[in-house]
Each structure stands twice: as structure tokens, then as C-alpha cells.
Predicted model as a PDB file, atoms N, CA, C, CB and O in Angstrom, pLDDT in the B-factor column:
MODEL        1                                                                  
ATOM      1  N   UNK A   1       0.848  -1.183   0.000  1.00 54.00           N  
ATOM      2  CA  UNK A   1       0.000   0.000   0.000  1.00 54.00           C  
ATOM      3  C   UNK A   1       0.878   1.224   0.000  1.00 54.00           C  
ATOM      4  CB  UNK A   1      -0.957   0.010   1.210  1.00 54.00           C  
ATOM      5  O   UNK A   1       1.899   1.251   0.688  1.00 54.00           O  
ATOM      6  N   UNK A   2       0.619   1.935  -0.528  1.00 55.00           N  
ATOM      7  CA  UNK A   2       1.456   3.462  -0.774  1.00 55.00           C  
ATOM      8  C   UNK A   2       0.779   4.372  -0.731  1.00 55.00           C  
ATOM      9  CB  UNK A   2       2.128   3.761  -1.984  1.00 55.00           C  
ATOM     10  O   UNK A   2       0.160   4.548  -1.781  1.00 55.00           O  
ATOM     11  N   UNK A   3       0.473   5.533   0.529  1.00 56.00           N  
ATOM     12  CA  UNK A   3       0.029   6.723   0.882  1.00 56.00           C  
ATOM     13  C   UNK A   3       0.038   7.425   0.084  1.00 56.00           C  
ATOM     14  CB  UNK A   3       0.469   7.224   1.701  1.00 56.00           C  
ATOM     15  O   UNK A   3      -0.056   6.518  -0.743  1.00 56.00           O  
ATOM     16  N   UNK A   4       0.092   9.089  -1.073  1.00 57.00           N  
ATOM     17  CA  UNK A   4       0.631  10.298  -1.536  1.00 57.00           C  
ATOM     18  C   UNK A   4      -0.112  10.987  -0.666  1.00 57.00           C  
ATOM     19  CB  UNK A   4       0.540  10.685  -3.010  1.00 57.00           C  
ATOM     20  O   UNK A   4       0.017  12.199  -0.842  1.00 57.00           O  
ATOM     21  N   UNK A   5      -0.812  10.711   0.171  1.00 54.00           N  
ATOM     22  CA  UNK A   5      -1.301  12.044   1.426  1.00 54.00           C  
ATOM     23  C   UNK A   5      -2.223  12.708   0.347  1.00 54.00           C  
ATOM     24  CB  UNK A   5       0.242  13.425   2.194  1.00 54.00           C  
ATOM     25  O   UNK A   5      -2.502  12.449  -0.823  1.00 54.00           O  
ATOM     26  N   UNK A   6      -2.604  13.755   1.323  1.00 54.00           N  
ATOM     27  CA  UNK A   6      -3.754  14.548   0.841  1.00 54.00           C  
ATOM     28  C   UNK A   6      -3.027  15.909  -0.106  1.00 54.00           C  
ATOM     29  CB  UNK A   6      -4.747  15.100   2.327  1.00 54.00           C  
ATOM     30  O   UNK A   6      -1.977  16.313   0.393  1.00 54.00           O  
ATOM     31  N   UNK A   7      -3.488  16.656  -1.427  1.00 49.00           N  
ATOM     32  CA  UNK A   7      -2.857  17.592  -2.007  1.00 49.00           C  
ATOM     33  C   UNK A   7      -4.161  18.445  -2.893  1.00 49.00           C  
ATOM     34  CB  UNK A   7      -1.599  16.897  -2.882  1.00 49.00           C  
ATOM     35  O   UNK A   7      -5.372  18.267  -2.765  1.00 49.00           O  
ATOM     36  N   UNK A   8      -3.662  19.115  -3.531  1.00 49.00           N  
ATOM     37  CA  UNK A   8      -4.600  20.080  -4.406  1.00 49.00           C  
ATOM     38  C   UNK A   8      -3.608  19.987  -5.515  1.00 49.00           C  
ATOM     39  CB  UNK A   8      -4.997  21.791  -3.796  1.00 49.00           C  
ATOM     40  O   UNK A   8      -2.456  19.583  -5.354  1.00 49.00           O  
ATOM     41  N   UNK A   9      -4.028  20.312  -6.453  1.00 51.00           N  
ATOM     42  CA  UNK A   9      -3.355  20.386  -8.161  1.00 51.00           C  
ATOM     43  C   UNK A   9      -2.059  21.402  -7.811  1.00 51.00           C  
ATOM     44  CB  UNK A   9      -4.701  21.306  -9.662  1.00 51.00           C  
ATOM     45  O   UNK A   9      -2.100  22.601  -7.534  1.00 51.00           O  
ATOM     46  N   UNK A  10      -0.505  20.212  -7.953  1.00 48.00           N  
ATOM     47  CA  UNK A  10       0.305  20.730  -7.845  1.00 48.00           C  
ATOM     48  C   UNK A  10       0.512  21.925  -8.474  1.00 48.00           C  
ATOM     49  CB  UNK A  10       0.918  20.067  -7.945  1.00 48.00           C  
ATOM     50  O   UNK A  10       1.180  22.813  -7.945  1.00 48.00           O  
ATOM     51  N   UNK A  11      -0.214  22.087 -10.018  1.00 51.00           N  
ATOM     52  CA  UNK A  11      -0.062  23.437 -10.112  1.00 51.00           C  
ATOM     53  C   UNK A  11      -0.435  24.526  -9.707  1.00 51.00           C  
ATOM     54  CB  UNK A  11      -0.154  23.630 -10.774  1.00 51.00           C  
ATOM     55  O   UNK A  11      -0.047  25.656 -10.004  1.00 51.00           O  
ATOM     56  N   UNK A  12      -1.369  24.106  -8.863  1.00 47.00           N  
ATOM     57  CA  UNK A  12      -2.022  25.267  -8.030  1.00 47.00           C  
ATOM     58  C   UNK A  12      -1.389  25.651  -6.934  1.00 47.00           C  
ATOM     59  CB  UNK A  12      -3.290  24.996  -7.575  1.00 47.00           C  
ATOM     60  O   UNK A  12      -1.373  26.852  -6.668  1.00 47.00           O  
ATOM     61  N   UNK A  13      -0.780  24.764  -6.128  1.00 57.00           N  
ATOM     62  CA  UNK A  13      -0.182  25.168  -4.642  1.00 57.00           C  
ATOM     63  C   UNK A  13       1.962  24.952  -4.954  1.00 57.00           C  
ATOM     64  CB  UNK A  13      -1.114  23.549  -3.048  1.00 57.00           C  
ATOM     65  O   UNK A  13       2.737  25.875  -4.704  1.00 57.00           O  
ATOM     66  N   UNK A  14       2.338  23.824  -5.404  1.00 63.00           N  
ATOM     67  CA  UNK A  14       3.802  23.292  -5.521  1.00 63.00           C  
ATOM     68  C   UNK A  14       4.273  22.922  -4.093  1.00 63.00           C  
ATOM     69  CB  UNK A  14       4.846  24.441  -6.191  1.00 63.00           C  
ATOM     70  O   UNK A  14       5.481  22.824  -3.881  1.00 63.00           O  
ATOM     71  N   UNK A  15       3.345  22.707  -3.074  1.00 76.00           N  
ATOM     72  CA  UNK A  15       3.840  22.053  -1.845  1.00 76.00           C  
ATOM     73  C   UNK A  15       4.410  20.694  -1.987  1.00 76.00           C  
ATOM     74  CB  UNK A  15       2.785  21.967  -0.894  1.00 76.00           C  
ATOM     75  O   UNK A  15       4.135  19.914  -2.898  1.00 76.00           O  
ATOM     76  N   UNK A  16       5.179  20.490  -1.066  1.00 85.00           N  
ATOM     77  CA  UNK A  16       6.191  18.969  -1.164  1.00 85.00           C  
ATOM     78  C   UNK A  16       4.886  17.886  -1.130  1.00 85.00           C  
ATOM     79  CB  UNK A  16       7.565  18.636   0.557  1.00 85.00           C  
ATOM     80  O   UNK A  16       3.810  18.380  -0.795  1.00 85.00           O  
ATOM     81  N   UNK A  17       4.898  17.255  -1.272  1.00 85.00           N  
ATOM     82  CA  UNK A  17       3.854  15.666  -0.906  1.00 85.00           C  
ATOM     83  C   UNK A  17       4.955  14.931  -0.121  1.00 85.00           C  
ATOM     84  CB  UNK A  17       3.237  14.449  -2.589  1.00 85.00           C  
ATOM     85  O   UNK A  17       6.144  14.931  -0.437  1.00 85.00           O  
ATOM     86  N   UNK A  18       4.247  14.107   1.274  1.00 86.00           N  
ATOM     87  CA  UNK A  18       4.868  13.484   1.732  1.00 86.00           C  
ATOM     88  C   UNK A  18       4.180  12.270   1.389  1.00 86.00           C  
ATOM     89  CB  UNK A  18       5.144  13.847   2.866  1.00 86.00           C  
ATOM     90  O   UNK A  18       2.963  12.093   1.340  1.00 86.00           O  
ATOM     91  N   UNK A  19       5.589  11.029   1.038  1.00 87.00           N  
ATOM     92  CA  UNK A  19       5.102  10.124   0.807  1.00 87.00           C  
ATOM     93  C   UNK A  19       5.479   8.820   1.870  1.00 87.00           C  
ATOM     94  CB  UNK A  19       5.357  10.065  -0.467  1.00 87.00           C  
ATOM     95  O   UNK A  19       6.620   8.814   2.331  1.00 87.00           O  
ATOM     96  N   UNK A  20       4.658   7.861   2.212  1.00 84.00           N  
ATOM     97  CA  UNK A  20       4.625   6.882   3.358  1.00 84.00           C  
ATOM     98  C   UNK A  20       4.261   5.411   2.700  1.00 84.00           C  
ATOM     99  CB  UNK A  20       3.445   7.377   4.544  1.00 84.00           C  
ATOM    100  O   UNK A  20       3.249   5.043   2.103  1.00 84.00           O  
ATOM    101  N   UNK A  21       5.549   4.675   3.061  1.00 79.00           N  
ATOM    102  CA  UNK A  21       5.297   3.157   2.564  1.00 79.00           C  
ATOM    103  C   UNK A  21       4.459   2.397   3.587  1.00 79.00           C  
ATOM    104  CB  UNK A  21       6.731   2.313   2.358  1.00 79.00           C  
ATOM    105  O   UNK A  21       4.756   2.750   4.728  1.00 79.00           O  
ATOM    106  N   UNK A  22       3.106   1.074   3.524  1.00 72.00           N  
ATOM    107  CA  UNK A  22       2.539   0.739   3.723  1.00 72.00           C  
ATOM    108  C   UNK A  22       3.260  -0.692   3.836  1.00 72.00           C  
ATOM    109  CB  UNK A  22       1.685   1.201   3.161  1.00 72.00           C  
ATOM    110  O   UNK A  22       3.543  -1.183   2.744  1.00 72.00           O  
ATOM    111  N   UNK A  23       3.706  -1.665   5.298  1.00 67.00           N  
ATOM    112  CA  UNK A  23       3.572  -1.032   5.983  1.00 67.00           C  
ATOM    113  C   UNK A  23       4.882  -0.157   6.577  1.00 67.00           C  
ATOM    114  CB  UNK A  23       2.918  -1.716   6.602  1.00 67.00           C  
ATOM    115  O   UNK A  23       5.969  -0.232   6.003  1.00 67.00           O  
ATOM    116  N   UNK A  24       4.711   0.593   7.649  1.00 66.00           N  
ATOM    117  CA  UNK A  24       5.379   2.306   8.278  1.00 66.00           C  
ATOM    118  C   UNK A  24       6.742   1.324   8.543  1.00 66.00           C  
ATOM    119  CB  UNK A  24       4.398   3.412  10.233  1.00 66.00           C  
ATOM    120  O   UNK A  24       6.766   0.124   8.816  1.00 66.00           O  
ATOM    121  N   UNK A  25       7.771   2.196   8.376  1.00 64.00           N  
ATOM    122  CA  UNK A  25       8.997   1.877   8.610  1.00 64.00           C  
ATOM    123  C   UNK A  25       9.652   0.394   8.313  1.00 64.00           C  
ATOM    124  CB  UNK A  25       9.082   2.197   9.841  1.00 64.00           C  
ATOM    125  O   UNK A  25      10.240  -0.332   9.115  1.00 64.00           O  
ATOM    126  N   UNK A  26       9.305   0.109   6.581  1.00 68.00           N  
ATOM    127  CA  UNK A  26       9.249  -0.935   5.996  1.00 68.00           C  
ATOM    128  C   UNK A  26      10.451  -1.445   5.411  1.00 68.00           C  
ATOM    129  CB  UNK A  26       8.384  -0.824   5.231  1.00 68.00           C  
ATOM    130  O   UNK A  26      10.767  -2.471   4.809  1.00 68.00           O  
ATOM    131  N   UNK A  27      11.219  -0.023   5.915  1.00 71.00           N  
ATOM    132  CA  UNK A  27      12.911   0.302   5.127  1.00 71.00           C  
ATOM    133  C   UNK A  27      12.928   0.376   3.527  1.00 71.00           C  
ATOM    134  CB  UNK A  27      14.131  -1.123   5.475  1.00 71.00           C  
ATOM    135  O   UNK A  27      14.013   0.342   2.946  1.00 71.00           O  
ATOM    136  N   UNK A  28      11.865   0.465   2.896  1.00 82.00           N  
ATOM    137  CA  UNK A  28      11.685   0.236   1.344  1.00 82.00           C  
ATOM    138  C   UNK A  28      12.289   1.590   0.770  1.00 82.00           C  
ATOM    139  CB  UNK A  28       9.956  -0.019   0.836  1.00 82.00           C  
ATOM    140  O   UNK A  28      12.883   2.437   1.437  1.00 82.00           O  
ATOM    141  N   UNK A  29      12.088   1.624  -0.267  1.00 88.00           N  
ATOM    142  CA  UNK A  29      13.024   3.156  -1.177  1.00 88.00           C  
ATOM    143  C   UNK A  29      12.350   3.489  -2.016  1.00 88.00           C  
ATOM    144  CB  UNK A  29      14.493   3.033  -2.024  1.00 88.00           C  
ATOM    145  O   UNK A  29      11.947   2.780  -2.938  1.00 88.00           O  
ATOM    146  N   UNK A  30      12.105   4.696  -1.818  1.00 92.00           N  
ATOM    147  CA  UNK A  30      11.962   5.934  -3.129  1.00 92.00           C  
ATOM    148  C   UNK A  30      12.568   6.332  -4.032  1.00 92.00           C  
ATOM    149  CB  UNK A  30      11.900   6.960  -2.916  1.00 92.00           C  
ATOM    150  O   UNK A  30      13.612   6.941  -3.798  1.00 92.00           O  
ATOM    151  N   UNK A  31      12.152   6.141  -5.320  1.00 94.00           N  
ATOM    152  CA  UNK A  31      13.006   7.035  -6.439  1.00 94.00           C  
ATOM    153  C   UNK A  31      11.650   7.817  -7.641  1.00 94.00           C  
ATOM    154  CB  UNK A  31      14.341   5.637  -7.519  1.00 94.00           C  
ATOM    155  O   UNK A  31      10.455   7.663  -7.892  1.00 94.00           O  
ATOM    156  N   UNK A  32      12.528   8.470  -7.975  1.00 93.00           N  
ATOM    157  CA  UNK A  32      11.872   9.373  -9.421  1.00 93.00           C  
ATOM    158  C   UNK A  32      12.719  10.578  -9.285  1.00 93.00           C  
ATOM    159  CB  UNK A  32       9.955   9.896  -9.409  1.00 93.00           C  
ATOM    160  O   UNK A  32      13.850  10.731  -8.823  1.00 93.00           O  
ATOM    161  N   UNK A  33      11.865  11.393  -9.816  1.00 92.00           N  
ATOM    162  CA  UNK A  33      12.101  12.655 -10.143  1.00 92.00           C  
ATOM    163  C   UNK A  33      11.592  13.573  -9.275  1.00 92.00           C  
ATOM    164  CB  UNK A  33      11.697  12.897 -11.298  1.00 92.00           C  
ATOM    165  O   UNK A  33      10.437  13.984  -9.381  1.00 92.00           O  
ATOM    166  N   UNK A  34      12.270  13.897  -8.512  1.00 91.00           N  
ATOM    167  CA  UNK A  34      11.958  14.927  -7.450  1.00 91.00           C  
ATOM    168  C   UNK A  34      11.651  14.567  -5.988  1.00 91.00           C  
ATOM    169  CB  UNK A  34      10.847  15.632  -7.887  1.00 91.00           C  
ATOM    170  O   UNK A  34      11.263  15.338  -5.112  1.00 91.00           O  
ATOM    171  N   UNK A  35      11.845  13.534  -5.911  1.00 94.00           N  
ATOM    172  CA  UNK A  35      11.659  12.562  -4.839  1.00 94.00           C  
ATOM    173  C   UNK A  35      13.128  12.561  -4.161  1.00 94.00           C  
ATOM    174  CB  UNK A  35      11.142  11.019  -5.429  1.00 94.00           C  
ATOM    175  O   UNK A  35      14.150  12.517  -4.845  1.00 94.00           O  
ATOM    176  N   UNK A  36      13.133  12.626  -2.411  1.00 95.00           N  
ATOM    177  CA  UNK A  36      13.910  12.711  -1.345  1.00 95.00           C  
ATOM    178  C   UNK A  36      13.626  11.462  -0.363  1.00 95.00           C  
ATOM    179  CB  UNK A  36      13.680  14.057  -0.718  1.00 95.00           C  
ATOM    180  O   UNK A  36      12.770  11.488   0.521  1.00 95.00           O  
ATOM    181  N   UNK A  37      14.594  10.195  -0.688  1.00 93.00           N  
ATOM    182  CA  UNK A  37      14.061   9.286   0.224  1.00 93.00           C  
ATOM    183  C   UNK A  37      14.552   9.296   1.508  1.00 93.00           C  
ATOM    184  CB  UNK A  37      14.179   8.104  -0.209  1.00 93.00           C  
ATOM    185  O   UNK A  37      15.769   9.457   1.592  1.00 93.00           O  
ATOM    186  N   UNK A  38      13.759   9.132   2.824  1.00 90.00           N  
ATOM    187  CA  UNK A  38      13.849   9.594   3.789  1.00 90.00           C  
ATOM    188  C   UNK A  38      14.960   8.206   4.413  1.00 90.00           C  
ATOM    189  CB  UNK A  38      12.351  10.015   4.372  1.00 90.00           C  
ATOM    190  O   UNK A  38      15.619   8.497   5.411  1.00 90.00           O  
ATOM    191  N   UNK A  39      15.107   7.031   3.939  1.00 85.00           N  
ATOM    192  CA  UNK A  39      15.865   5.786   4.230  1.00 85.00           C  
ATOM    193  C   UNK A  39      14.672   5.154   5.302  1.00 85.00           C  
ATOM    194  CB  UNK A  39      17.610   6.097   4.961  1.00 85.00           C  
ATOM    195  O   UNK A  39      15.204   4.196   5.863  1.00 85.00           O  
ATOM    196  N   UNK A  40      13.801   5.260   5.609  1.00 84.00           N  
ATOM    197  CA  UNK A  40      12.936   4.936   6.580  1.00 84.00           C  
ATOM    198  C   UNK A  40      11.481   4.410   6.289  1.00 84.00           C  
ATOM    199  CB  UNK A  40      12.879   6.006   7.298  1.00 84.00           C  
ATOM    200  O   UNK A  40      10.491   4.346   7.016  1.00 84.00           O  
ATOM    201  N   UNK A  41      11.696   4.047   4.943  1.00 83.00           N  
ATOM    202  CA  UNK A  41       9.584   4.265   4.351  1.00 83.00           C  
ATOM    203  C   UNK A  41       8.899   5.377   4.129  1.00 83.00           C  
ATOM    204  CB  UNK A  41       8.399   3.824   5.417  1.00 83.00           C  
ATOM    205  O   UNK A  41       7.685   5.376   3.925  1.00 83.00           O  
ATOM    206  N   UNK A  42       9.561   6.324   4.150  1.00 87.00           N  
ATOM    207  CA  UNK A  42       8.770   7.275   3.859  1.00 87.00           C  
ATOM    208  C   UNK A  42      10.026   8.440   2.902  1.00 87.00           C  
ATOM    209  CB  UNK A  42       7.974   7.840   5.445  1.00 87.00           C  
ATOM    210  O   UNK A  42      11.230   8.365   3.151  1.00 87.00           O  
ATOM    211  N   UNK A  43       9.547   9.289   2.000  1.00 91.00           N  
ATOM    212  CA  UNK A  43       9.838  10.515   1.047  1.00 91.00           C  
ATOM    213  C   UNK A  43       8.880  11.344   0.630  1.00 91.00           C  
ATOM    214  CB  UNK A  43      10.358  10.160  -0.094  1.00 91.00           C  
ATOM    215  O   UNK A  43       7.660  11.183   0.627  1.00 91.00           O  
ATOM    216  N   UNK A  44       9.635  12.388   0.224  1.00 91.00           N  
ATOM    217  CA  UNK A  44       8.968  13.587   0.133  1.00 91.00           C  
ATOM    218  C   UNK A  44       9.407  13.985  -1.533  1.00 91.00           C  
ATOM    219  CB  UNK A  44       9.494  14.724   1.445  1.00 91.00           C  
ATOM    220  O   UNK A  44      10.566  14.005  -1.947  1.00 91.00           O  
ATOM    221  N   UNK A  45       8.175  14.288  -2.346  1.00 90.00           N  
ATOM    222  CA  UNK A  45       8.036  14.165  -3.839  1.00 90.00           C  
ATOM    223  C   UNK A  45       8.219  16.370  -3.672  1.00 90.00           C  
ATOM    224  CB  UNK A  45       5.950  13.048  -4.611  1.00 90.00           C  
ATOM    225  O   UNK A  45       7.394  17.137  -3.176  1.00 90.00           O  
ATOM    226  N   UNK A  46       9.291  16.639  -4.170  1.00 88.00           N  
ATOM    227  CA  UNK A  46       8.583  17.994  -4.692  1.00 88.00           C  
ATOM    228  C   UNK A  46       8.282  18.481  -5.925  1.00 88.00           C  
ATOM    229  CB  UNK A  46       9.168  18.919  -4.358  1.00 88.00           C  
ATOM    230  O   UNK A  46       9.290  18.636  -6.614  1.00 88.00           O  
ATOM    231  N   UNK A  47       7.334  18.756  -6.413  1.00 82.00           N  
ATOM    232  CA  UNK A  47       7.130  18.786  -7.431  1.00 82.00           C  
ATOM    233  C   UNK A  47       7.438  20.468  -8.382  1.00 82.00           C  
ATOM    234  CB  UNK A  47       5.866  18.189  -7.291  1.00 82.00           C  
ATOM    235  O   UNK A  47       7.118  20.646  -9.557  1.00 82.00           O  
ATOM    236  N   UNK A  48       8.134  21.536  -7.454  1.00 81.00           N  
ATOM    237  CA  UNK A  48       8.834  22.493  -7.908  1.00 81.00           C  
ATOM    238  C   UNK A  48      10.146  22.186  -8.947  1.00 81.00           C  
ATOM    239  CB  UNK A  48       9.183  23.126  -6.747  1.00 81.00           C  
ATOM    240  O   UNK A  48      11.140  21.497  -8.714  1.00 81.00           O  
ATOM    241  N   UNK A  49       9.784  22.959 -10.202  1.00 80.00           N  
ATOM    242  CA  UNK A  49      10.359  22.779 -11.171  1.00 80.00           C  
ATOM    243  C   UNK A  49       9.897  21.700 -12.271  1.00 80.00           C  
ATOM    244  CB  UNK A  49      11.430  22.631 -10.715  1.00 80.00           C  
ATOM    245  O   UNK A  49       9.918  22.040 -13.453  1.00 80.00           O  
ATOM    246  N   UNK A  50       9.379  20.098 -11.824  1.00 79.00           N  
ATOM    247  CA  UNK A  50       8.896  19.418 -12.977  1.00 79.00           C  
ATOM    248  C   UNK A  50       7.538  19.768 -13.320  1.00 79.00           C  
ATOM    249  CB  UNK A  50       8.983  18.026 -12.809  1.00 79.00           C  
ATOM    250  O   UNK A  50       6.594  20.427 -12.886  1.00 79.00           O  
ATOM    251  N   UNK A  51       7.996  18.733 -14.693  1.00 77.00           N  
ATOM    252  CA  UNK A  51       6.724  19.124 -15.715  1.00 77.00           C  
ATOM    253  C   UNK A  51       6.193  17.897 -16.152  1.00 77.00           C  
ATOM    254  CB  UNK A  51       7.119  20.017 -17.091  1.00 77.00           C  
ATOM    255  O   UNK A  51       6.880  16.946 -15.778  1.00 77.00           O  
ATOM    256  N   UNK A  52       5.330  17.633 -16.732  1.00 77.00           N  
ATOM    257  CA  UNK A  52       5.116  16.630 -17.366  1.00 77.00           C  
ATOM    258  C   UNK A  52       4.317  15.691 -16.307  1.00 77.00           C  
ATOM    259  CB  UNK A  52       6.394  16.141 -17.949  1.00 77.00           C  
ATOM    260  O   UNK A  52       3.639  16.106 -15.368  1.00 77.00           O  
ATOM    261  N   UNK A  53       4.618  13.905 -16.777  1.00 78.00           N  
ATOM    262  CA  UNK A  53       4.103  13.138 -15.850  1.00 78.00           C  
ATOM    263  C   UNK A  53       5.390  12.347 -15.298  1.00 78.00           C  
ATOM    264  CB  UNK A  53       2.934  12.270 -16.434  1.00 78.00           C  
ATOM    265  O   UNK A  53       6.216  11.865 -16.074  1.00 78.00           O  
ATOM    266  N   UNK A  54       5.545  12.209 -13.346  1.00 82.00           N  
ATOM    267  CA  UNK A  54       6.146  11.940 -13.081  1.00 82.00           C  
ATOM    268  C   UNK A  54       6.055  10.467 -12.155  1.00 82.00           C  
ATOM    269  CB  UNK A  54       6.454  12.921 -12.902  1.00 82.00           C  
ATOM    270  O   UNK A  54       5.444  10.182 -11.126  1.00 82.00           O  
ATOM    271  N   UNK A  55       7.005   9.672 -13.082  1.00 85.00           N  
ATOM    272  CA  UNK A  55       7.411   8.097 -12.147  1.00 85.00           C  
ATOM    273  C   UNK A  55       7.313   8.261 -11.071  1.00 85.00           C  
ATOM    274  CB  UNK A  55       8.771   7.421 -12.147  1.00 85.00           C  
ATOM    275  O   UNK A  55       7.324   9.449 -10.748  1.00 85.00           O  
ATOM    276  N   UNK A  56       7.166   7.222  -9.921  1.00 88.00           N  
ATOM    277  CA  UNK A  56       7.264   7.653  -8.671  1.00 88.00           C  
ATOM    278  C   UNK A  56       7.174   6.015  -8.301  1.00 88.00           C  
ATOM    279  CB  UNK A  56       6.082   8.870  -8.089  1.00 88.00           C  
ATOM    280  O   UNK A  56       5.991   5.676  -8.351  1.00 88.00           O  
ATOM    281  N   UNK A  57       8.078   4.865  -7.937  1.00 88.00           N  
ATOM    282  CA  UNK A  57       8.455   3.810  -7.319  1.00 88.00           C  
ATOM    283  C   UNK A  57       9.238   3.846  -6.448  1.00 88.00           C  
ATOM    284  CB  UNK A  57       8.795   3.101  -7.928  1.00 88.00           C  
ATOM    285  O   UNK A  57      10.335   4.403  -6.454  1.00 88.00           O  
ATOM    286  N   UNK A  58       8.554   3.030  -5.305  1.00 87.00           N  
ATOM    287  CA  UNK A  58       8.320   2.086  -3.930  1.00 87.00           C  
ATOM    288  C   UNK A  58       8.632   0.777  -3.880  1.00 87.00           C  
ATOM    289  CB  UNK A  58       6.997   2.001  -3.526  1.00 87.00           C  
ATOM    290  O   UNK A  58       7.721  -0.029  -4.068  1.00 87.00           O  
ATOM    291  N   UNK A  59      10.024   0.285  -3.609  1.00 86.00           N  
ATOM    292  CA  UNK A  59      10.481  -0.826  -3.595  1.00 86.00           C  
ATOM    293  C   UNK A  59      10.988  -0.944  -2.606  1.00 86.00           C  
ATOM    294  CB  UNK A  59      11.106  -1.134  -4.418  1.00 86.00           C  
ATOM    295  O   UNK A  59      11.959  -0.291  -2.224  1.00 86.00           O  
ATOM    296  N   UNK A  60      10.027  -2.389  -1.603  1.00 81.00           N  
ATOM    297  CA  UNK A  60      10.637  -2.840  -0.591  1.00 81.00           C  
ATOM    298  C   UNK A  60      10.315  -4.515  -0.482  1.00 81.00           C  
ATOM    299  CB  UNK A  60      10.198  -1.962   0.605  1.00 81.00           C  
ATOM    300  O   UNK A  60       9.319  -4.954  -1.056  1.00 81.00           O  
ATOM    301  N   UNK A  61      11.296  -5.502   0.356  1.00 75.00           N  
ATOM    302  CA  UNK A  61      11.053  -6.885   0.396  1.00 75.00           C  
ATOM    303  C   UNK A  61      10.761  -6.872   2.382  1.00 75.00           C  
ATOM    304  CB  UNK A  61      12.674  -7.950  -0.417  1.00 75.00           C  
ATOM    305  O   UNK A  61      11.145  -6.296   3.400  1.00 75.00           O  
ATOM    306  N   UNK A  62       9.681  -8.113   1.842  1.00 74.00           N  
ATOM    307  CA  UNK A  62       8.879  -8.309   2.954  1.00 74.00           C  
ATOM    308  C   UNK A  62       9.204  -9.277   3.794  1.00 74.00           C  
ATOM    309  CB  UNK A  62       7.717  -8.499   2.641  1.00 74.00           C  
ATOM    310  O   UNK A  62      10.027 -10.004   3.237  1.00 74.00           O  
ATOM    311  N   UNK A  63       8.913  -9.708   5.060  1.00 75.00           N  
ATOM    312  CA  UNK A  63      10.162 -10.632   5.870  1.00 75.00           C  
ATOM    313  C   UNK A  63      10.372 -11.740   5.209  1.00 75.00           C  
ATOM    314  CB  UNK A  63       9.880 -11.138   7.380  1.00 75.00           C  
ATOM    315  O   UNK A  63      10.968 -12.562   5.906  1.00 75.00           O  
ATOM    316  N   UNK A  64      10.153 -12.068   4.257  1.00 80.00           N  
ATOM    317  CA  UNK A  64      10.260 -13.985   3.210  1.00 80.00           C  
ATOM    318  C   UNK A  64      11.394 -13.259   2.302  1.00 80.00           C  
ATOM    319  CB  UNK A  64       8.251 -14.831   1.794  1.00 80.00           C  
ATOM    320  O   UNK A  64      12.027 -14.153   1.741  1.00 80.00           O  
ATOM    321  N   UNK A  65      11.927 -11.890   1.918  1.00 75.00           N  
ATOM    322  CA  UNK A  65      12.695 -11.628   1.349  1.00 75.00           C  
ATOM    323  C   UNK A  65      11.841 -11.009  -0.059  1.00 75.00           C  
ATOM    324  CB  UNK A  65      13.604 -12.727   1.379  1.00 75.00           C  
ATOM    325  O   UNK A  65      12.529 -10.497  -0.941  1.00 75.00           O  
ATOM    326  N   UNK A  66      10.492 -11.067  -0.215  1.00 77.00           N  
ATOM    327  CA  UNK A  66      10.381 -10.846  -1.776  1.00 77.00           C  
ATOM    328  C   UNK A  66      10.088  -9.509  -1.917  1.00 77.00           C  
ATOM    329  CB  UNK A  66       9.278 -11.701  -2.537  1.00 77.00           C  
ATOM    330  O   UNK A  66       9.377  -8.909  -1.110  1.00 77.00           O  
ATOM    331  N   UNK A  67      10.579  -9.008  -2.872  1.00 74.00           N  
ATOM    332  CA  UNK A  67      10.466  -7.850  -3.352  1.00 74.00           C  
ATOM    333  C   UNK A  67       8.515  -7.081  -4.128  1.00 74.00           C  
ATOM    334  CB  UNK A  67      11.766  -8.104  -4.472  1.00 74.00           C  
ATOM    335  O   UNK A  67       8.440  -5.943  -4.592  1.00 74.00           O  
TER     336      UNK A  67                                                      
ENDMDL                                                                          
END                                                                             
């Protein structure tokens, strides 16, 4: 499960989105474009400066090891 929290049309506001892996402190990782992974399950997407449509993957393995 993967949170993006609550927001309004980035073009309207450009506040950070915090983002939270499901479940909390899952050690999983963030990447894309504009994305700050926190090393903990959770990052913060800012969306100041991009354009377009942006990737945004959540990769973590669960206690059996699977990804």
C-alpha cells in the first residue's frame, strides 16, 4: 500500500507531498524525479520545477525476502 497524502493540483499550490510506505517503517526506497528518500519508508516528492508526468516507485522486500 502506498500513501501520496492529501494535495490540491500541484499546479495550483507546488507544496512537497509526503510520501509513506505501507507497511510504516518498511525500510523500502523511493526514487523518481523529485523525490527525497527519507531511508525509513517514507519521502517527500517535490514537485517544484517538474513538468510533465512523473514516475514515482516504492520498492521494498517483505520478511520472506520478496520484493
Amino acid at each position: 500500500t502506498v500513501e501520496a497524502g492529501t494535495y490540491v493540483g500541484q499546479c495550483d499550490n507546488g507544496s512537497p507531498i509526503t510520501l509513506t510506505g505501507t507497511p510504516t517503517d518498511s525500510n523500502g526506497t523511493w526514487t523518481g524525479t523529485g523525490v527525497t528518500d527519507n531511508g525509513d519508508g517514507t519521502a517527500v516528492f517535490d514537485p517544484v520545477g517538474q513538468s510533465g508526468t512523473i514516475s514515482i516507485t516504492y520498492t521494498y522486500a517483505n520478511g520472506a525476502g520478496c520484493t
